[in-house]
C-alpha positions in Angstrom: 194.8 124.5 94.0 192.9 121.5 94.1 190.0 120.9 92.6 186.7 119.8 94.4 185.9 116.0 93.8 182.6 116.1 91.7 179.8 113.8 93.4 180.0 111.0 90.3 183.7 111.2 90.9 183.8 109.2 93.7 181.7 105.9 95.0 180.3 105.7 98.7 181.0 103.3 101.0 178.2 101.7 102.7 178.8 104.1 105.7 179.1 107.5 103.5 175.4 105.8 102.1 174.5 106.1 105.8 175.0 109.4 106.3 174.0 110.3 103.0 170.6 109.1 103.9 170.5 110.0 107.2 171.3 113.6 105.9 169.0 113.7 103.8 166.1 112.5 105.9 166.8 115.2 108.4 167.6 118.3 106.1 166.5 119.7 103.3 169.8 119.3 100.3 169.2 117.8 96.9 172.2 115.5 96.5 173.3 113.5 94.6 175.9 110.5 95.2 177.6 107.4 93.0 176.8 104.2 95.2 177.7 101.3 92.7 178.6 99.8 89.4 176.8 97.3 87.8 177.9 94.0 87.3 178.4 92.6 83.6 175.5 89.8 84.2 173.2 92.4 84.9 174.2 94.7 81.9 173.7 92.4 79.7 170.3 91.4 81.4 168.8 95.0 81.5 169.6 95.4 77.9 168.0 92.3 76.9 165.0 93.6 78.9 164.8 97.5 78.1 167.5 98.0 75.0 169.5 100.2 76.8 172.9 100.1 78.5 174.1 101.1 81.7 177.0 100.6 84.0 176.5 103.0 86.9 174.1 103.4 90.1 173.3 107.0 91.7 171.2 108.2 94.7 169.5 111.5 94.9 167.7 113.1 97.9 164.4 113.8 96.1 164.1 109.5 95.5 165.6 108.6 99.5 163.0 111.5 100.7 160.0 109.9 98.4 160.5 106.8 99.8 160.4 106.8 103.2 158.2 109.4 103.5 155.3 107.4 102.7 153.9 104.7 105.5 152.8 102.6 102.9 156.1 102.1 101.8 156.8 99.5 104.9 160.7 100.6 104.7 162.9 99.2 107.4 165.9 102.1 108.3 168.2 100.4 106.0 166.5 99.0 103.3 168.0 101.8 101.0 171.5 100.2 101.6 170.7 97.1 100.0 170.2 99.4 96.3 173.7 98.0 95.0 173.2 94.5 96.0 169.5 94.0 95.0 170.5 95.7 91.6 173.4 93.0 91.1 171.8 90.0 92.0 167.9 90.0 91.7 166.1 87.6 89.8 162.9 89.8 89.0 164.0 92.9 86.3 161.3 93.9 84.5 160.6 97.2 82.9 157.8 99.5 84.6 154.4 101.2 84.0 156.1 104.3 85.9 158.3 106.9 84.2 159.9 109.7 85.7 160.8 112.8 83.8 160.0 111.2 80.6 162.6 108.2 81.0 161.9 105.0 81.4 162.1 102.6 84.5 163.0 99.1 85.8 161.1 97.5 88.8 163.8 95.4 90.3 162.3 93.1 93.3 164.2 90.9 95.7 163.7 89.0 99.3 165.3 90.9 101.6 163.0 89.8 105.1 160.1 90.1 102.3 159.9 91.7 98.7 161.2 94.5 98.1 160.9 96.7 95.1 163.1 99.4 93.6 162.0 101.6 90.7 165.2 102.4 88.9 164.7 105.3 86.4 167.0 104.5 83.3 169.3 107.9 82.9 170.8 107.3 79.1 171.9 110.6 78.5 174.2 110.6 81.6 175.9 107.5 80.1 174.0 105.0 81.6 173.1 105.2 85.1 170.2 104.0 87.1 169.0 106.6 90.1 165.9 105.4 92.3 162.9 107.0 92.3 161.0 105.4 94.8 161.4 101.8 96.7 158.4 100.1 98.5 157.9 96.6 100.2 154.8 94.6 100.0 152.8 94.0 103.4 
């Protein structure tokens, strides 16, 4: 028999992310999913910045449901999608005032139709992985 394909086992396409989101936005499950690696440029970057290495990105209903569920967020529908990208390519890393469960956090902004910011909490003891924790865009 087979066994199941554990959630960090496999990485979503941009249409699993979809439904991902959408599924999570209209239900009540606390999921996880692996949406990305992160590029060497930008390893080497964040642990310039913060001292600590990572290599993968994840997604977890609790940080898709705290962002849009706040109108002051200003999210567009598919803002969340651009997570991967943003990481990979922004200009603006910087380390955050926010922690979240005791771990520290990366603001990483970009222009995307206006700024767009996505607090990354830093996950070290699952080898390296940044999860969101909440994303906002400034009015």
């Amino acid at each position: 028999m087979k066994e199941k394909e554990r959630w960090y086992q496999k990485q979503l396409t941009q249409e699993e992310l979809k439904i991902f989101i959408k599924d999570t936005l209209t239900g009540r499950n606390n999921n996880k999913a692996f949406i990305g690696t992160i590029g060497q440029e930008t390893v080497k970057k964040i642990e310039s910045i913060c001292g600590k290495k990572v290599g993968k990105i994840m997604i977890e209903s609790e940080g898709i449901r705290h962002a849009y569920k706040k109108a002051g967020h200003n999210l567009k529908d598919d803002d969340l999608l651009h997570i991967v990208d943003t990481i990979n390519t922004a200009a603006d890393i910087k380390v955050s005032d926010i922690t979240h469960q005791n771990n520290e956090c990366l603001e990483i902004c970009k222009d995307i139709d206006g700024i767009i910011t996505f607090v990354m909490e830093i996950r070290k003891h699952y080898g390296g992985w940044l999860t969101l924790v909440t994303c906002y865009r400034l009015k």
